[in-house]
MARMIDREN-436748 format. One line per 4 residues: their letters; for each residue x, y, z of C-alpha. Coordinates in pm, whole numbers, plus 50000, padded with zeros to 5 digits. Layout:
// residues N
A> X,Y,Z ~ ...
// end
This chain:
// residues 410
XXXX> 71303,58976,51827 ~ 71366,59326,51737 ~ 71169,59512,51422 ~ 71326,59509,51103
XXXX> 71255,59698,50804 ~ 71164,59435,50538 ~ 71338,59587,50223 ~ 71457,59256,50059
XXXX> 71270,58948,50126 ~ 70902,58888,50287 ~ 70951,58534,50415 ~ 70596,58374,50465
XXXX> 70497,58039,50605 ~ 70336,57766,50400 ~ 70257,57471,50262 ~ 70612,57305,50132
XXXX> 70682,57273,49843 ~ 70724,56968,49689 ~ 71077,56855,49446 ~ 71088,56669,49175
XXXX> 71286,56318,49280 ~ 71449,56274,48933 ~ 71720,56516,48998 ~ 71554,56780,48711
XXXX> 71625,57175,48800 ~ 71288,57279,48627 ~ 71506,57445,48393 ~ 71279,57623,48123
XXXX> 70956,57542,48350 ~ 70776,57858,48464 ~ 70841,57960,48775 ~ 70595,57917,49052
XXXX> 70329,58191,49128 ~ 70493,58429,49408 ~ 70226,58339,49667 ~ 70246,58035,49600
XXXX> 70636,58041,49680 ~ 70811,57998,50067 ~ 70935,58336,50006 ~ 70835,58650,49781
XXXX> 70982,58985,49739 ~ 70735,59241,49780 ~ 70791,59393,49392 ~ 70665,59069,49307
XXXX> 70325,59089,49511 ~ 70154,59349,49325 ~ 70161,59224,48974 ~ 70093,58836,49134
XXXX> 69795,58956,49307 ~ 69642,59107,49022 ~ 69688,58751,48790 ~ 69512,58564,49053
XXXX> 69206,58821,49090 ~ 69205,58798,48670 ~ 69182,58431,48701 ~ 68906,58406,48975
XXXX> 68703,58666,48804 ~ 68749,58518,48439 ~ 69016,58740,48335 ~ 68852,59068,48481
XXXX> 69069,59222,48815 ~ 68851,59298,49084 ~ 68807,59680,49125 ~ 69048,59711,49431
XXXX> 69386,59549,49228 ~ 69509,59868,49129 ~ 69490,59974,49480 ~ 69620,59650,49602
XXXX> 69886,59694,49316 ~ 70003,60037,49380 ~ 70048,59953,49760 ~ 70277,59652,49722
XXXX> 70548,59937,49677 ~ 70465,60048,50014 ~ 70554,59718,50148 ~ 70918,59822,50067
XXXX> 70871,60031,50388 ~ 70698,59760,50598 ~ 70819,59695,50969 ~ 70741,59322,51040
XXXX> 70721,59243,51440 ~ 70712,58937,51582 ~ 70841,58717,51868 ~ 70937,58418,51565
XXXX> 71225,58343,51453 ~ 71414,58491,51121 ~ 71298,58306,50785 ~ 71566,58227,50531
XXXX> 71821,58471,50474 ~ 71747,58660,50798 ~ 71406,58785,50670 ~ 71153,58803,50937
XXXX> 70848,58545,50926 ~ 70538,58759,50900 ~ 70239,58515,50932 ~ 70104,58206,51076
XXXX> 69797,58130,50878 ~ 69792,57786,50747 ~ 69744,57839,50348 ~ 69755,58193,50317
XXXX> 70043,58464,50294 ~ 70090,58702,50556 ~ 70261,58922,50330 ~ 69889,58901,50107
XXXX> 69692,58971,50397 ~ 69935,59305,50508 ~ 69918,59393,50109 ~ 69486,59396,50097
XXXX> 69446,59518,50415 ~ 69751,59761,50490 ~ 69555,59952,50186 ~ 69276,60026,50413
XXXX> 69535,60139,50743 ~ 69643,60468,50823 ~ 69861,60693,51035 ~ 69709,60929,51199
XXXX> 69901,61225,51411 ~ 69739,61462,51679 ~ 69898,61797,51733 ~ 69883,62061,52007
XXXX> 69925,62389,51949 ~ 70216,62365,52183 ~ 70388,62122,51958 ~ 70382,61807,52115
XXXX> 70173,61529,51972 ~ 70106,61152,51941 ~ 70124,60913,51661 ~ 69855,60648,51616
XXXX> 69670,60401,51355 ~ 69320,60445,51250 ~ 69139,60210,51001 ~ 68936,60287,50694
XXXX> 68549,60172,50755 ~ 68382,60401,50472 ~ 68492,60640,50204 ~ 68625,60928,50362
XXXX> 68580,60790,50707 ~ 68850,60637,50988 ~ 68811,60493,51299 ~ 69095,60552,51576
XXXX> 69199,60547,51954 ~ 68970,60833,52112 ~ 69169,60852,52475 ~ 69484,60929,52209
XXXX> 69356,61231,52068 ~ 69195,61405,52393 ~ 69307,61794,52436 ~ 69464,61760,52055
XXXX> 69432,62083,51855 ~ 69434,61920,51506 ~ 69449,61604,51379 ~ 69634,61451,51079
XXXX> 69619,61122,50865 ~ 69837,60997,50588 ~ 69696,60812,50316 ~ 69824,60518,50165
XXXX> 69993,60745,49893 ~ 70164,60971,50152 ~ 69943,61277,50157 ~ 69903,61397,50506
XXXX> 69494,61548,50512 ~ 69371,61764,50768 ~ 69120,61537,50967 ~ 68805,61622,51149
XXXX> 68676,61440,51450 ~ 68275,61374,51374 ~ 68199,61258,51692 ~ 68377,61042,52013
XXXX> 68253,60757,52191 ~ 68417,60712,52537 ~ 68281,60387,52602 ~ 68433,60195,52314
XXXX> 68760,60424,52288 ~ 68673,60516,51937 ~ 68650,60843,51780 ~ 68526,60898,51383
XXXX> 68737,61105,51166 ~ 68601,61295,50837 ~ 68890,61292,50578 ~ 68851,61475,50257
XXXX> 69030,61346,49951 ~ 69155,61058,50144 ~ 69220,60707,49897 ~ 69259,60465,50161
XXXX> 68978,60167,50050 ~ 68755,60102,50318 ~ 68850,59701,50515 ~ 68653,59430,50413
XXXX> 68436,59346,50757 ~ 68400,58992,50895 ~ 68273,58936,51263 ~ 68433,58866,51583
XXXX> 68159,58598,51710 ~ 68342,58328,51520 ~ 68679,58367,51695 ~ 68773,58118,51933
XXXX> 69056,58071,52163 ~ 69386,57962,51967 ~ 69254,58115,51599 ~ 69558,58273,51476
XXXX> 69519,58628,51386 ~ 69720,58953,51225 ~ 69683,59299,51388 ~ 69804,59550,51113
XXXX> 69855,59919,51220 ~ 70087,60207,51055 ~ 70319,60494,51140 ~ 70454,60793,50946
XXXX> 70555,60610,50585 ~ 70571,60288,50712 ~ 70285,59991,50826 ~ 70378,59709,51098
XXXX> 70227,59372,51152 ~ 70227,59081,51413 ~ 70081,58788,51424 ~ 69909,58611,51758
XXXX> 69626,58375,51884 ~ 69305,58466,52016 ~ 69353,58452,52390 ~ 68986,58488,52524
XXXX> 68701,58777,52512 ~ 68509,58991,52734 ~ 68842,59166,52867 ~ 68799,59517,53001
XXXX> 69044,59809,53008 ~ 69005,60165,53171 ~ 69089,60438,52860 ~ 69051,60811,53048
XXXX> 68769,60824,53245 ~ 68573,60565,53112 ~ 68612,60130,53146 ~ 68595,59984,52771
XXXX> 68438,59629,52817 ~ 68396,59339,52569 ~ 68750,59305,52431 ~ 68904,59039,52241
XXXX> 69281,58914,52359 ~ 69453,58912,52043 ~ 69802,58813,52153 ~ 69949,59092,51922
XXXX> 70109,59285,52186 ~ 70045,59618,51978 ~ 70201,59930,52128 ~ 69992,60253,52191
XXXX> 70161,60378,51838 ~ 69962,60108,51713 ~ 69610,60160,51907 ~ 69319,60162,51621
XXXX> 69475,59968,51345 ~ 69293,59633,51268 ~ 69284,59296,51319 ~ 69215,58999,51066
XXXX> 69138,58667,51093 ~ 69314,58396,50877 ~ 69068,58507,50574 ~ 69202,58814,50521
XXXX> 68874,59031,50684 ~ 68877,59251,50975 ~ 68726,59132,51293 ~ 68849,59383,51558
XXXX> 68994,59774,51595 ~ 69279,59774,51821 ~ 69260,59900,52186 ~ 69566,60000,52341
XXXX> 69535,60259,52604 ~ 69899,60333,52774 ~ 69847,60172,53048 ~ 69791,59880,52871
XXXX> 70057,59888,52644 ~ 70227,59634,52492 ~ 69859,59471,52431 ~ 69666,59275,52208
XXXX> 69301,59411,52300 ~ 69090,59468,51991 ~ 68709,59572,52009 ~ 68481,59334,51809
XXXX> 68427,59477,51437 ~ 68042,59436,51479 ~ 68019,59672,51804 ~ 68303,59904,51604
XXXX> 68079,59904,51282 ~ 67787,60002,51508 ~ 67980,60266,51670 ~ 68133,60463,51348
XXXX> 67713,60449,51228 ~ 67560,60580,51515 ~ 67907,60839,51499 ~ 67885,60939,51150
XXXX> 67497,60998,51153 ~ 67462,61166,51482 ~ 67827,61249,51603 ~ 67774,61049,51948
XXXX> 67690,60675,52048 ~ 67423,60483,52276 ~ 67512,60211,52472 ~ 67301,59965,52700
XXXX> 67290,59998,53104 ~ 67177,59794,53337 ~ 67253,59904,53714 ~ 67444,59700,53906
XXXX> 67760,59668,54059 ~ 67934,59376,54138 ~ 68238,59150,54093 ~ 68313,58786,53947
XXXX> 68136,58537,54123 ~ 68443,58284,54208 ~ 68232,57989,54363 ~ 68056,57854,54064
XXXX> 68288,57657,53805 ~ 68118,57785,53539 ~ 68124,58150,53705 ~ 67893,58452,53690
XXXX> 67783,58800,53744 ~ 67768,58840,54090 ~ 67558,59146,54192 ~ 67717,59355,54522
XXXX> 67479,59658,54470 ~ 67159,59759,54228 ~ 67165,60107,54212 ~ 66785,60270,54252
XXXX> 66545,60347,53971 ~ 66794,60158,53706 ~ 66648,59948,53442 ~ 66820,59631,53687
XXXX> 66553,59747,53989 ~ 66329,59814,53740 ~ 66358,59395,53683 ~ 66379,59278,54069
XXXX> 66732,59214,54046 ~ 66843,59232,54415 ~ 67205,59187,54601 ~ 67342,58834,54599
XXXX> 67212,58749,54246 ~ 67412,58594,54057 ~ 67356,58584,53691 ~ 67480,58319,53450
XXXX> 67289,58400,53086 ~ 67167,58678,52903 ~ 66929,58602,52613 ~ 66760,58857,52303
XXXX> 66548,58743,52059 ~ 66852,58638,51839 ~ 67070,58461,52096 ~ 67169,58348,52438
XXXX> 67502,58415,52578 ~ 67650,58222,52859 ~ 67805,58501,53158 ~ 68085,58352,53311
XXXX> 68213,58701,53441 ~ 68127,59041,53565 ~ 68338,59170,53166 ~ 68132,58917,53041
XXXX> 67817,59125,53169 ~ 67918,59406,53059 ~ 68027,59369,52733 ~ 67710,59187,52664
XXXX> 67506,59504,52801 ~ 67736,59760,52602 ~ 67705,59629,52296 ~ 67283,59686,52312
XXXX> 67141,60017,52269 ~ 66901,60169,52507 ~ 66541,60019,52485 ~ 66656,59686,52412
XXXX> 66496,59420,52592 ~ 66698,59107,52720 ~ 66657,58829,52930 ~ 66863,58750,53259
XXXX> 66908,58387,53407 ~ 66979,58456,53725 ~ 67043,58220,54059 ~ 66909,58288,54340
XXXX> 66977,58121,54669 ~ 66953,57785,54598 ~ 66667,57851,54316 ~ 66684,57981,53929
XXXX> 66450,58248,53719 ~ 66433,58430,53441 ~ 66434,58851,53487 ~ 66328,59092,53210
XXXX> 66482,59376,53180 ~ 66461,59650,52969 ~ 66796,59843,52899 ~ 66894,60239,52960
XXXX> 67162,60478,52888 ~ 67468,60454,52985 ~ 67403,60837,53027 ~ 67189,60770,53280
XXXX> 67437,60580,53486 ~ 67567,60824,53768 ~ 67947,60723,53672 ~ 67890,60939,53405
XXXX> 67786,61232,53619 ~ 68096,61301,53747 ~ 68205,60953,53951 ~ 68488,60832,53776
XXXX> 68490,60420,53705 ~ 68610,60202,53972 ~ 68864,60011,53922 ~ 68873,59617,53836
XXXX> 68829,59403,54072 ~ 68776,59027,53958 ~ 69090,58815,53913 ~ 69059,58840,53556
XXXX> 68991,59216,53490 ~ 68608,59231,53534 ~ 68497,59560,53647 ~ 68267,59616,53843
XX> 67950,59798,53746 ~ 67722,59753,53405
// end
């Protein structure tokens, strides 16, 4: 269904609630705690999410309520999207999560999402989401703002600051923006490794004086996406179908903390691609202290190997003097794990590869399982820069060729 702007109810799904069988209207009873209600009206949010933080903290609000307070007004000018149908009295149902409010998730962590606006000096522009991951500090889409003369953001109390980029980091699609003065709370993190396929999830993103929302299901990881000149591997399928507008605004999981940045390149767009929050974390460090980012390489082109049922990297081509010839890797390979010294990862798939390499910094060490004609071993490799790769020398990325959007080189 269409967006609507949610001005007079905020209709959330929950537990029901249960009526008295004697026939009593609760007449001079107190009336239920908003979020604990079918249905609240966002005037109501503020002041009932400040009583519950009192009561879990003994009477003491946590630091963030008056935040959390003062941006429950700003869910006056929320834009709820979604594919279900209308709540009661035509008001749009907002969440999915089994227990907790939608319209309490969008209030903590719309606090933390802003608009952000690039500008050329010939007047046209774009209009995209970042997110709040340290004072001062926002990660958005980097393809978005490429040949932009300034950049924008307003906070959650409407200011629009000048912005700075700090650095860009083609591989993920993120760029770092410095933003003096801004009072957007940086998200509480989770981590992405937990999601599984069905876990319901919110992407929340905002425009010029407004914030939108849309709940999915995890639809699978390791999905990769070409943004400019460069192929961003290791993305989550969300199921939010978020629009380009919409492209580095977060995603939560059913406890309220982020687990992903949105990804929407145009040519992907509607989508519900969202980089894991531990390789965007990583990213907005590495930005912030240095203004660029390292990521793993390993060498090797190839494709989705199609005639194993639990699938693979297979390897068409190990290009010379990369860290993968460096480890005897050799065309036909096909390989089906990748351990560290924390964990071992099953590789069903070329994205699966490279999302796994991408997400390790040069120098890393990691093990490769790899099949072999009819035999099995275990290669060591030790990672490079994807600076080293010769894609990055001028050859732009190929283009996906697996079934399910692997592409090709690592």
């Amino acid at each position: 269904m269409g967006a609507k702007p949610l001005k007079e109810v905020v209709s959330v799904q929950c537990a029901v609630v249960a009526h008295d069988d004697d026939g009593d209207d609760g007449a001079g009873r107190r009336p239920p705690d908003p979020l604990d209600r079918i249905w609240a009206h966002p005037s109501e949010l503020g002041a009932a999410l400040a009583s519950r933080a009192r009561r879990r903290r003994g009477g003491r609000a946590l630091p963030t309520v008056g935040i959390l307070t003062l941006f429950a007004g700003a869910l006056l000018a929320l834009t709820v999207v979604g594919d279900e149908p209308a709540g009661r009295d035509g008001a749009v149902t907002v969440m999915a999560f089994e227990g907790r409010h939608g319209a309490e998730l969008v209030t903590a962590v719309g606090a933390s999402i802003v608009a952000v606006r690039g500008e050329r000096v010939a007047g046209d522009g774009v209009e995209l989401s970042g997110t709040c991951v340290a004072h001062g500090q926002v990660l958005t889409s980097a393809h978005a703002l490429d040949g932009m003369d300034a950049v924008t953001v307003e906070s959650t109390s409407g200011a629009v600051l000048p912005a700075r980029v700090v650095g860009v980091d083609p591989e993920t699609d993120l760029a770092l923006l410095a933003v003096d003065r801004l009072d957007a709370p940086p998200v509480a993190t989770g981590s992405a490794g937990a999601l599984e396929t069905g876990d319901p999830v919110m992407a929340v993103a905002a425009g010029p004086g407004r914030h939108w929302a849309r709940t999915g299901e995890v639809a699978g990881g390791a999905r990769t996406v070409e943004a400019g000149r460069s192929v961003v591997a290791g993305l989550v399928d969300t199921g939010t179908r978020a629009s380009a507008e919409q492209s580095g605004g977060a995603v939560v999981d059913d406890t309220g903390v982020v687990v992903g940045v949105l990804v929407v390149p145009p040519a992907t767009d509607p989508s519900g691609l969202a980089l894991p929050i531990e390789i965007a974390r990583d990213v907005a460090v590495q930005l912030a202290a240095t203004g660029r980012a390292e990521h793993g390489w390993l060498g090797v082109i190839g494709s989705d190997d199609t005639d194993r049922a639990r699938g693979g990297a297979l390897i068409e081509r190990v290009r010379d003097g990369s860290p993968a010839d460096g480890a005897g890797l050799v065309e036909g390979d096909v390989i089906v794990e990748l351990a560290d010294a924390h964990a071992t990862t099953a590789i069903a798939s070329m994205a699966d590869l490279m999302g796994e390499i991408r997400r390790r910094r040069p120098r890393d060490v990691v093990q490769l399982t790899v099949l072999r004609g009819d035999g099995q071993l275990d290669v060591t490799a030790v990672l490079g820069a994807v600076t080293d790769s010769p894609a990055t020398d001028g050859d732009a990325p190929a283009a996906p060729r697996s079934s399910d959007g692997g592409e090709p080189s690592g």
